[in-house]
C-alpha positions as CSV (number, residue, x, y, z in Angstrom):
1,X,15.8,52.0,0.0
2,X,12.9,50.9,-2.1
3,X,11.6,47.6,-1.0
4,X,11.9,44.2,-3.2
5,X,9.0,43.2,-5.6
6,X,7.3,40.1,-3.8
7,X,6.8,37.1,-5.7
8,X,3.7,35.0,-6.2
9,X,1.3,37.0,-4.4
10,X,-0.7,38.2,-8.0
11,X,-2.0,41.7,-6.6
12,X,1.5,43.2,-5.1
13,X,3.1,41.9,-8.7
14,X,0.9,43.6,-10.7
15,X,1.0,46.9,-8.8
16,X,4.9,46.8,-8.8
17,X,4.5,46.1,-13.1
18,X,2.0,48.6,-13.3
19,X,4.8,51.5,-11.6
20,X,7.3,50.3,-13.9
21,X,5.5,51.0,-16.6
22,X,3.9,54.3,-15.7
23,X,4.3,57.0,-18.3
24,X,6.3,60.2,-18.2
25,X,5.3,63.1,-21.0
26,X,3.7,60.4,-23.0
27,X,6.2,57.7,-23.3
28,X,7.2,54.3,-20.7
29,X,9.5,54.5,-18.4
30,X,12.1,52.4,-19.0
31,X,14.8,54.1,-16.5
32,X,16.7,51.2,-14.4
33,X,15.0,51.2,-11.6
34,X,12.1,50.4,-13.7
35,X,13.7,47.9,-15.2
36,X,14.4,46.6,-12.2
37,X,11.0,45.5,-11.6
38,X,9.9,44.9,-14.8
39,X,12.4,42.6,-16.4
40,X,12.5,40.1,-13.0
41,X,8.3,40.4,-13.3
42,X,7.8,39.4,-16.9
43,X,10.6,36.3,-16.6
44,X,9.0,34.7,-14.0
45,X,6.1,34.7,-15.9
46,X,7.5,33.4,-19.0
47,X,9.3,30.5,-17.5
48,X,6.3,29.0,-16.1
49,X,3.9,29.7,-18.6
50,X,3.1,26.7,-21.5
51,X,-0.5,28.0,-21.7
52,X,-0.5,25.8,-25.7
53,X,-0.1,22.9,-23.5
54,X,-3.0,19.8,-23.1
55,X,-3.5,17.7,-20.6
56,X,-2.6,14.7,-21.3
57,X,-3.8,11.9,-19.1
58,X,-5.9,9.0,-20.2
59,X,-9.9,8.2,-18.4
60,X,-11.1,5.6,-16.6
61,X,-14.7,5.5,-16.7
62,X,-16.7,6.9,-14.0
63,X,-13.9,9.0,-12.7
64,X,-13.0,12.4,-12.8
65,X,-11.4,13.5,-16.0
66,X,-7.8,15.7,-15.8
67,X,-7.9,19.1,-17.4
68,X,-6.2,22.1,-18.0
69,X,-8.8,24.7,-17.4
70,X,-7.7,25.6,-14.5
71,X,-6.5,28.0,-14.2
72,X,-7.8,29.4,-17.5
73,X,-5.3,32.2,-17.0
74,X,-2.0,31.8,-16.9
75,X,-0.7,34.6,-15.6
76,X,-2.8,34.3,-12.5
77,X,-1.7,30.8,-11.9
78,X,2.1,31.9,-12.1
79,X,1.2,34.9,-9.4
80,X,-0.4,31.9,-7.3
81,X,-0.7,28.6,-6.9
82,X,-4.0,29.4,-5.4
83,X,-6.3,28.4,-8.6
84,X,-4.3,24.8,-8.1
85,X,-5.1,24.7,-4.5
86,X,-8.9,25.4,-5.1
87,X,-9.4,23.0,-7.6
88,X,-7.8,20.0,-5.7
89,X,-8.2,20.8,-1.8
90,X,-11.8,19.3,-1.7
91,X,-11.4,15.9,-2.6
92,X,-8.2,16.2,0.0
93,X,-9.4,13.3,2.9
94,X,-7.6,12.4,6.4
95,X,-7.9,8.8,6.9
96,X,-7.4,7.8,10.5
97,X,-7.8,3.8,11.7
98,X,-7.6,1.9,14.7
99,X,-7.1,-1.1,16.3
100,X,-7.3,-2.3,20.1
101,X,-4.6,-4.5,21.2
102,X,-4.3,-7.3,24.2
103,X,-1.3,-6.0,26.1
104,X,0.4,-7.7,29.2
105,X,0.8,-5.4,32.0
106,X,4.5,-5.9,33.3
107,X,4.6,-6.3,37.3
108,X,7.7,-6.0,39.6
109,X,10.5,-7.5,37.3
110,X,12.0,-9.1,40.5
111,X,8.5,-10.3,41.6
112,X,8.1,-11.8,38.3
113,X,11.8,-12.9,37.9
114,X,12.1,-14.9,41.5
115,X,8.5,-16.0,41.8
116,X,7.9,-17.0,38.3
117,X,5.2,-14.8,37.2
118,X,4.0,-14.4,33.9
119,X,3.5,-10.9,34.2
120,X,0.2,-8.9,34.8
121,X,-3.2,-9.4,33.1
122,X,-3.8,-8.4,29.8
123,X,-5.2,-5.0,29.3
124,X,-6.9,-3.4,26.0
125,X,-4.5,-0.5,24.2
126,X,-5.2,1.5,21.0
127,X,-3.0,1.8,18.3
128,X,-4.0,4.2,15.8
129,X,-2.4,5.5,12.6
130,X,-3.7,9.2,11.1
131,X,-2.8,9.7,7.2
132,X,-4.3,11.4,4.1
133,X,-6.0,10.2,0.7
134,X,-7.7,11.4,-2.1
135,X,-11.3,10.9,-3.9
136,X,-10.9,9.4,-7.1
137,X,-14.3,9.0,-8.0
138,X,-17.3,11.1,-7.1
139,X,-19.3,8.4,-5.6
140,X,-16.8,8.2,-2.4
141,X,-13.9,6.0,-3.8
142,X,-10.5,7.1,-2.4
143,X,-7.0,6.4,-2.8
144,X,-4.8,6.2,0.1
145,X,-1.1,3.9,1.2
146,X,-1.5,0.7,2.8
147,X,0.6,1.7,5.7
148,X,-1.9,3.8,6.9
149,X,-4.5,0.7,6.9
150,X,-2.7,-1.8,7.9
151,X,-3.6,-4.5,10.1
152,X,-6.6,-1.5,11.4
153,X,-9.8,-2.8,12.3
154,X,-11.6,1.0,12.1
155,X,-11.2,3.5,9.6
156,X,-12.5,6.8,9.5
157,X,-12.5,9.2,6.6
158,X,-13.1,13.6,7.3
159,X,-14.0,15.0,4.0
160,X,-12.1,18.7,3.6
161,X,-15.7,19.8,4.8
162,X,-15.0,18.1,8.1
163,X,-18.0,15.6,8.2
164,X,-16.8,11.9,8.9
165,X,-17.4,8.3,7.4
166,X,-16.6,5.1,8.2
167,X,-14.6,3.7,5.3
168,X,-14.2,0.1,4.0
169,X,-11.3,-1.4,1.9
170,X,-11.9,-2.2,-1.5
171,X,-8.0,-3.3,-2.0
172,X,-5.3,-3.6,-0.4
173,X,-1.8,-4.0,-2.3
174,X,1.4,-4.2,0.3
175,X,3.6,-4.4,-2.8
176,X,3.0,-0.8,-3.8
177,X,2.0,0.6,-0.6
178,X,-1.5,2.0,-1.7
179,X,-5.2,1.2,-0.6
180,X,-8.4,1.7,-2.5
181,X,-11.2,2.9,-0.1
182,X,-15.5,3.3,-0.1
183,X,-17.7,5.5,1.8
184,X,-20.8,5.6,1.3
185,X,-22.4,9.0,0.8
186,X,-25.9,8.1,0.2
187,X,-25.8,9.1,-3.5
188,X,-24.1,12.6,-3.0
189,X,-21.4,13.5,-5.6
190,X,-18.1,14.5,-3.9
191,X,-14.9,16.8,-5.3
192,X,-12.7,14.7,-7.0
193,X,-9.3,15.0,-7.9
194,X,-8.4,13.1,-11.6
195,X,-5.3,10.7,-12.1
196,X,-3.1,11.8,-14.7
197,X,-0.9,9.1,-15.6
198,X,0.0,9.9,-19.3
199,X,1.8,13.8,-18.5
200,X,5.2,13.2,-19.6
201,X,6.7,14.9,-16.0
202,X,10.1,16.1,-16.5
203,X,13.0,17.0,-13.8
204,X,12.3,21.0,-12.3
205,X,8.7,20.6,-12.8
206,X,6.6,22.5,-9.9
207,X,4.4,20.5,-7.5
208,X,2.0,20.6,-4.8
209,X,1.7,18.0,-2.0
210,X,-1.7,18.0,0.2
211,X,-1.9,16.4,3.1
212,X,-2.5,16.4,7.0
213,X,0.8,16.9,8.4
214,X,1.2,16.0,11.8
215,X,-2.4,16.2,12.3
216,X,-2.7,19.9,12.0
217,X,-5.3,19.7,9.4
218,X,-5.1,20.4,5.3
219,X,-1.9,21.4,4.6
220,X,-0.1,22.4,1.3
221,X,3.7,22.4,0.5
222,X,5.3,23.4,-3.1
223,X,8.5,22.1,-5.0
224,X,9.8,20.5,-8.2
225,X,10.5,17.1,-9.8
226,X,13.9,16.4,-8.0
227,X,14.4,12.8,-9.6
228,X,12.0,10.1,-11.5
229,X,12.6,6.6,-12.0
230,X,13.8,6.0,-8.1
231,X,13.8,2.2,-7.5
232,X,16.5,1.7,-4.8
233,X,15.0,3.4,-2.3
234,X,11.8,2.9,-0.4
235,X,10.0,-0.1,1.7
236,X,7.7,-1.2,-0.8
237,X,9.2,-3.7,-3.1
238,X,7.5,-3.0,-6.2
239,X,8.2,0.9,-7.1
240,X,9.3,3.6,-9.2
241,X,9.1,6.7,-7.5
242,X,9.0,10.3,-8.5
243,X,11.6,12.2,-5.9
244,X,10.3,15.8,-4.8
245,X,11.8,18.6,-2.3
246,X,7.9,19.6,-1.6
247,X,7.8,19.1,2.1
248,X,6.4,15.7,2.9
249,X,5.6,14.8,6.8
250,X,4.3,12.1,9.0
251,X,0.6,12.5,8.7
252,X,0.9,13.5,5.0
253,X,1.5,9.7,3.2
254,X,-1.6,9.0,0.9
255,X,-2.0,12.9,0.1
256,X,-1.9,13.6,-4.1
257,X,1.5,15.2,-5.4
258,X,-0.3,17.1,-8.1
259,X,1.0,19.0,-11.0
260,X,-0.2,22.5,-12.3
261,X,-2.8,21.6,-13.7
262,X,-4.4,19.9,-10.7
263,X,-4.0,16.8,-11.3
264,X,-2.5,13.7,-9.1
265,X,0.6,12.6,-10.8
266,X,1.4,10.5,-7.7
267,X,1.2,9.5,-4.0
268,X,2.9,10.7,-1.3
269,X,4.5,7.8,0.4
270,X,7.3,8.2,2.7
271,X,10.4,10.3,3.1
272,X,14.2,10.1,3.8
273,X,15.3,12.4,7.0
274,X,17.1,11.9,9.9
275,X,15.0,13.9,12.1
276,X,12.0,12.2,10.7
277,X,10.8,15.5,9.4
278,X,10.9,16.9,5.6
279,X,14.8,17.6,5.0
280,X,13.4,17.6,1.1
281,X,13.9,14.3,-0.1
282,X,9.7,12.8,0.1
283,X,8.9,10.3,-2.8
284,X,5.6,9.8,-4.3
285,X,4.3,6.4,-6.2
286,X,3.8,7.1,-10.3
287,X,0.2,8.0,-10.9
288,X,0.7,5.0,-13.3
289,X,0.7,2.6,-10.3
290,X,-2.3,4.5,-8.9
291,X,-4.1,4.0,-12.1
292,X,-3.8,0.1,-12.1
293,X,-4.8,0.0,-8.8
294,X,-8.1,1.6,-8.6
295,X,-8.7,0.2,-12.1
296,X,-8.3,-3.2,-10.2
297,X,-10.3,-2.5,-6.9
298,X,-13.1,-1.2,-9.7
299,X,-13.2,-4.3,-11.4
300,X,-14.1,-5.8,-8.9
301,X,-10.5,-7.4,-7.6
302,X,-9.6,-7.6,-4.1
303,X,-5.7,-8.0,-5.1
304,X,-3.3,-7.0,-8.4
305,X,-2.2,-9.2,-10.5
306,X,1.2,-7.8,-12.5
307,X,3.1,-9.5,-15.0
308,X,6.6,-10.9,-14.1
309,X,9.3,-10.7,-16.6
310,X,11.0,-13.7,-14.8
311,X,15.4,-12.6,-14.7
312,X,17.6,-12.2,-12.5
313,X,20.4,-9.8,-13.2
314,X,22.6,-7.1,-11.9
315,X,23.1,-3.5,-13.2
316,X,26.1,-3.0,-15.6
317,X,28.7,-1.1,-14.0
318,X,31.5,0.8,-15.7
319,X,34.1,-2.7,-15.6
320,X,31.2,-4.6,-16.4
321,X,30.5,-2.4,-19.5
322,X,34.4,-2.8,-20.4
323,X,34.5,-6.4,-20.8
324,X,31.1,-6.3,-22.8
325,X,32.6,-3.3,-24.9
326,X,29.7,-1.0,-24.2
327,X,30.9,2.6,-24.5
328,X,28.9,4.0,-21.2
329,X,27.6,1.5,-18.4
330,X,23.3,1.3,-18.9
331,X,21.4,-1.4,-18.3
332,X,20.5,-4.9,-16.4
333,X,23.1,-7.9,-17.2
334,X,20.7,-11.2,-17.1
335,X,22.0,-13.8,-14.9
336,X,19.0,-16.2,-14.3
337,X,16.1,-16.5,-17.0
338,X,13.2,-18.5,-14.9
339,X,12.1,-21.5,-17.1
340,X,8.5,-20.8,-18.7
341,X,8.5,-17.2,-17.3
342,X,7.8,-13.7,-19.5
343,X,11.3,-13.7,-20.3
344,X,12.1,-16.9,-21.2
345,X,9.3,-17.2,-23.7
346,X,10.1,-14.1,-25.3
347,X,14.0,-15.3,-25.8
348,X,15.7,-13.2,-23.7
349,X,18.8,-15.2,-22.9
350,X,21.3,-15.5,-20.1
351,X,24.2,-13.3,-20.6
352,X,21.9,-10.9,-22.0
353,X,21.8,-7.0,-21.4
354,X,18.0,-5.4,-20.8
355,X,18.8,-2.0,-22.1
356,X,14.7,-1.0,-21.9
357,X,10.8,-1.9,-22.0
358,X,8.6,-0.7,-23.6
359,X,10.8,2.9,-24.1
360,X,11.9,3.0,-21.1
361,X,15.7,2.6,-20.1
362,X,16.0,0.1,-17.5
363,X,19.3,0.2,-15.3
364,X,18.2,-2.1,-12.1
365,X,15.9,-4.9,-11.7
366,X,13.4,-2.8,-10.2
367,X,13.5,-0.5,-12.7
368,X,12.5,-3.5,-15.1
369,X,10.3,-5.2,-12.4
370,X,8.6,-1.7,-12.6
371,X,8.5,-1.4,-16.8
372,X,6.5,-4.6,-17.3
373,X,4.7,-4.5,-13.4
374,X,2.6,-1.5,-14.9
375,X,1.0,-3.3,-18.0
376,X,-1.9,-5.5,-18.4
377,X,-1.8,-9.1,-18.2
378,X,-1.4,-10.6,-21.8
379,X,0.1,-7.2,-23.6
380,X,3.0,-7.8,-25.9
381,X,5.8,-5.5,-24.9
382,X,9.1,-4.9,-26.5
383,X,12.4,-4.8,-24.8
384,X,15.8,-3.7,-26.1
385,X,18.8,-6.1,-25.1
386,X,22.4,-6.2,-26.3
387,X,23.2,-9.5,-27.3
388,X,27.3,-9.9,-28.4
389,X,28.2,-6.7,-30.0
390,X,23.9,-6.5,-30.9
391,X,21.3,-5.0,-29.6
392,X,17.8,-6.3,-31.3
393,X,14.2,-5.9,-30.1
394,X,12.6,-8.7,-28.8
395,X,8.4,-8.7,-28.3
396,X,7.4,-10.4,-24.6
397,X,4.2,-11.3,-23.8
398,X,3.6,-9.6,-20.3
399,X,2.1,-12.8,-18.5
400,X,1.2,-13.2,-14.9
401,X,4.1,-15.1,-12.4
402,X,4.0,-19.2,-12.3
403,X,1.4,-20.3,-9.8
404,X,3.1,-23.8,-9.4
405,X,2.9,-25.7,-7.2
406,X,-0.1,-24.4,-5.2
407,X,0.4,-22.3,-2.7
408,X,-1.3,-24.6,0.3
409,X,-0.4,-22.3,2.9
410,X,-1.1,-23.3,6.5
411,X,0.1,-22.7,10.0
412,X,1.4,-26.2,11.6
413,X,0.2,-27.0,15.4
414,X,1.2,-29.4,17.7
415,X,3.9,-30.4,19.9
416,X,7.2,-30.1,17.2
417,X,9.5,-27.3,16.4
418,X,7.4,-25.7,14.3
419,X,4.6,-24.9,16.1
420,X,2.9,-21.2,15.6
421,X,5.4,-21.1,12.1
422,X,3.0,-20.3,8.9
423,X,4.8,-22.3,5.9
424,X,3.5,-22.3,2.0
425,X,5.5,-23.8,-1.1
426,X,7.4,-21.4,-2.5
427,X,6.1,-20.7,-6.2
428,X,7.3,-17.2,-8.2
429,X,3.5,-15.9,-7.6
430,X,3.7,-16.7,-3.7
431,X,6.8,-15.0,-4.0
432,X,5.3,-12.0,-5.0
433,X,2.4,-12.4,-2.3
434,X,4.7,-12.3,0.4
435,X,8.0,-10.2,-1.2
436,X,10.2,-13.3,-1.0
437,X,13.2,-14.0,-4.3
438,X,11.4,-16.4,-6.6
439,X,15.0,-17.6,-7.5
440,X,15.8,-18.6,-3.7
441,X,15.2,-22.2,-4.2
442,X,11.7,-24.7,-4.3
443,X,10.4,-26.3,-1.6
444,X,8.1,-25.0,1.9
445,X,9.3,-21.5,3.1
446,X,8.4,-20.2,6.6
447,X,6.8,-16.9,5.6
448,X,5.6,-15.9,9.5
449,X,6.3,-17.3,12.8
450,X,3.6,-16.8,16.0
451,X,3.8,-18.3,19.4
452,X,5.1,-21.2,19.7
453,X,8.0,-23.4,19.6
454,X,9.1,-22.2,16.7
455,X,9.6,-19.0,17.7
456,X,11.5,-20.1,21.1
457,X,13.4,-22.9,18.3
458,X,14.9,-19.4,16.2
459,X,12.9,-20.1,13.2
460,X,12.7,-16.7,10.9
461,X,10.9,-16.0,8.2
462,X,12.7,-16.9,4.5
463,X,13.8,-20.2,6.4
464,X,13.3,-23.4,4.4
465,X,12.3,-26.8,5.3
466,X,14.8,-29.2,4.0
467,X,14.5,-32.5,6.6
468,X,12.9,-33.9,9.4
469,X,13.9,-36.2,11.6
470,X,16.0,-37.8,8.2
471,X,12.9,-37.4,5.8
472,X,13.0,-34.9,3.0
473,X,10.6,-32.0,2.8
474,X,9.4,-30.9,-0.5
475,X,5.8,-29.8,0.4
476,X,3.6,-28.4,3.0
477,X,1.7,-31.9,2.4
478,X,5.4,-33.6,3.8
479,X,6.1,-31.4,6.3
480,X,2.4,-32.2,7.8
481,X,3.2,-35.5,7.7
482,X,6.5,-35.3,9.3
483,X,5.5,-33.4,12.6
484,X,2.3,-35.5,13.0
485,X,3.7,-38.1,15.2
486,X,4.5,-38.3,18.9
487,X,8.0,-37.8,18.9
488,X,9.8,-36.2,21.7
489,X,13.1,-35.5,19.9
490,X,13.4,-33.7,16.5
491,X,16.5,-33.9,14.2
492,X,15.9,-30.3,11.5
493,X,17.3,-29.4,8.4
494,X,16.6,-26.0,7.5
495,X,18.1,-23.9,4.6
496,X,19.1,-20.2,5.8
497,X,20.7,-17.5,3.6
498,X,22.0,-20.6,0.7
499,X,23.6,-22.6,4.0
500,X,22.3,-25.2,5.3
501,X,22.1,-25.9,9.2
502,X,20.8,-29.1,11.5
503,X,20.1,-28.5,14.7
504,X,18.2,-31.2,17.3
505,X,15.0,-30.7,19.5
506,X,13.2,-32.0,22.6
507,X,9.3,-31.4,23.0
């Protein structure tokens, strides 16, 4: 039996096309086993192939610029993805951070239970965290997630060519997960992999994901677009992620997804399994995202400011559709317009339907958070909504979230029940800051709680401060007030979940 043509591999292809097309007394061959070989051969290759095609993707200035001349033939790129994996794999990095820890060493439990011990002394452990990234700019900028940073003391970048740098963080944004890094290369210029936010990506598109899976060393995986637009899944609370099947593993968040033309269309972030292994479903962040975050970290910023459209809402379902009389169920019914806010300026209403912004259909609040999150503060951006049997454009101005009242964060000491709890007033911006609902109520929020008696008193962050000991709380200022006397027993009012609940406290 006559073996299979193998795909992808460029020189076994073209040796299989060239003995389908081998001549008998002067004329082709076109018996069927020929075209057998032939016809599979030349589809493949006209699938893939958009060789008319530009790239599309906008410059910042100073970094690497996307392109599609590679490959510059595009029948060799749809043998291989080997022209693809040459022009990215050098400005692949493995980040890898530290941190030493004070742990207590736990003696005999029945030692420590009868005697009273507090447990052996304190010993120094190393927690570490290995990931990838990417250089986005030739003078040793790099993009990589936040996870892979956070809360690290040392971090170490190993360039594809294996030589090692300490790193320091530019920026640092929890809210999309990513991290802007420098090392400082003493004026060399290093392989750099360009940002292509503007190519209009498309479900079935192929990928590449690069990475350091597991800590094996450069890896690359290949796939298609699986999904776009994914913003109900996913830690970060600010995101629109592109869904792949390109196998995506621990060790492998911060890598590039890249298209094939080379460029990074996104970052690899995390993935859903069950085994905690690639099962096909990874999710990268937008290279839009990326953009606005190195843009920030260049200018200079040590945090990202987005615009906030401000609504509340919930998505229209198919018997929410019915009583609007909307033929199919699309878009984001307002329920809560924040007063002065993006939205409210720009006269979207309550009772209002957000079909899309700026182009693009909206169908959850993150989907909208997301639409008007990725422009620059002060742009004027129009948004679709039904109003009645209506729809009509409206023009918001994309402005930054309310900073009032100031943010006066501070962790409260002393002998009272909230001692080691870190408290700020609640504004829409320190919402944002520390991924709290801007709608959840005013007043002083419990955002982290340390050692203490608060911790011991079951005080969680999202808690807030209504009363103590019968006095009403409305700011940090207050609540410093309140615990600053002597007093050994402590009537609270805290506000949990929309309940409120009283409890009572000796010091």
């Amino acid at each position: 039996m006559r073996p299979k043509p193998p795909l992808f591999r460029g020189a076994s292809t073209r040796a299989w096309t060239r003995r389908a097309l081998k001549k008998t007394d002067g004329a082709i061959d076109l018996s069927k086993p020929a075209l057998r070989v032939l016809i599979p051969t030349l589809a493949l290759l006209a699938a893939c192939s958009d060789p008319a095609s530009r790239s599309q993707a906008q410059s910042i200035p100073d970094l690497a610029q996307p392109t599609r001349k590679s490959p510059t033939d595009p029948m060799s790129m749809k043998a291989s993805f080997a022209p693809v994996v040459k022009k990215t794999a050098p400005a692949i990095v493995n980040v890898a951070s530290r941190r030493v820890v004070q742990r207590q060493q736990s003696r005999d439990p029945f030692w420590d239970f009868f005697m009273g011990g507090g447990g052996g002394a304190p010993r120094a452990q190393v927690q570490g965290s290995l990931g990838s990234g990417a250089v986005v700019r030739a003078d040793g900028v790099i993009i990589t997630n936040h996870h892979n940073i956070e809360n690290m003391s040392d971090i170490t970048v190993q360039l594809a060519d294996r030589r090692e740098f300490p790193a320091t963080v530019l920026l640092d944004d929890p809210r999309s997960d990513l991290a802007v890094l420098k090392i400082d290369t003493k004026g060399e210029r290093l392989p750099t992999i360009a940002i292509d936010d503007q190519e209009q990506l498309e479900v079935g598109d192929l990928v590449l994901a690069l990475g350091n899976p597991f800590g094996v060393g450069q890896t690359v995986t290949n796939g298609i677009v699986s999904a776009l637009a994914r913003t109900d899944v996913g830690a970060a609370e600010f995101g629109s992620y592109i869904q792949t099947d390109a196998a995506i593993n621990p060790g492998n968040s911060g890598g590039p997804l890249v298209d094939m033309d080379g460029d990074l269309i996104g970052v690899n972030t995390f993935i859903i399994s069950r085994s905690g292994s690639s099962s096909g479903v990874g999710f990268a962040i937008p290279a839009a995202v990326v953009r606005q975050v190195v843009s920030t970290a260049l200018g200079g910023a040590h945090s990202v400011v987005r615009p906030w459209l401000g609504v509340r809402g919930q998505p229209v379902t198919g018997d929410i559709a019915k009583g609007l009389g909307m033929s199919t169920p699309r878009g984001v019914l307002i329920s809560d317009v924040y007063p002065g806010a993006s939205a409210d300026k720009g006269g979207i209403k309550e009772g209002d339907v957000i079909l899309s912004i700026d182009g693009q259909p909206v169908n959850d609040e993150g989907g909208g958070a997301f639409a008007i999150g990725t422009h620059k503060i002060g742009d004027r951006v129009p948004v679709v909504v039904r109003r009645g049997d209506r729809e009509q454009t409206l023009t918001v101005r994309a402005d930054a979230a309310p900073e009032t009242p100031a943010k006066d964060e501070r962790t409260i000491t002393g002998r009272n029940p909230f001692e080691g709890a870190t408290v700020l007033n609640l504004s829409p911006a320190a919402a944002q800051d520390v991924g709290a609902d801007a709608f959840a109520g005013k007043g002083v929020l419990v955002t982290k709680v340390g050692q203490g008696f608060a911790l011991n008193a079951g005080l969680r962050p999202g808690d807030f401060v209504r009363e103590v000991n019968g006095k009403a709380v409305n700011s940090t200022a207050d609540l410093a007030a309140a615990v600053r006397g002597e007093t050994g027993t402590w009537t609270v009012v805290i506000e949990r979940g929309g309940q409120r609940i009283s409890a009572r406290f000796r010091t």
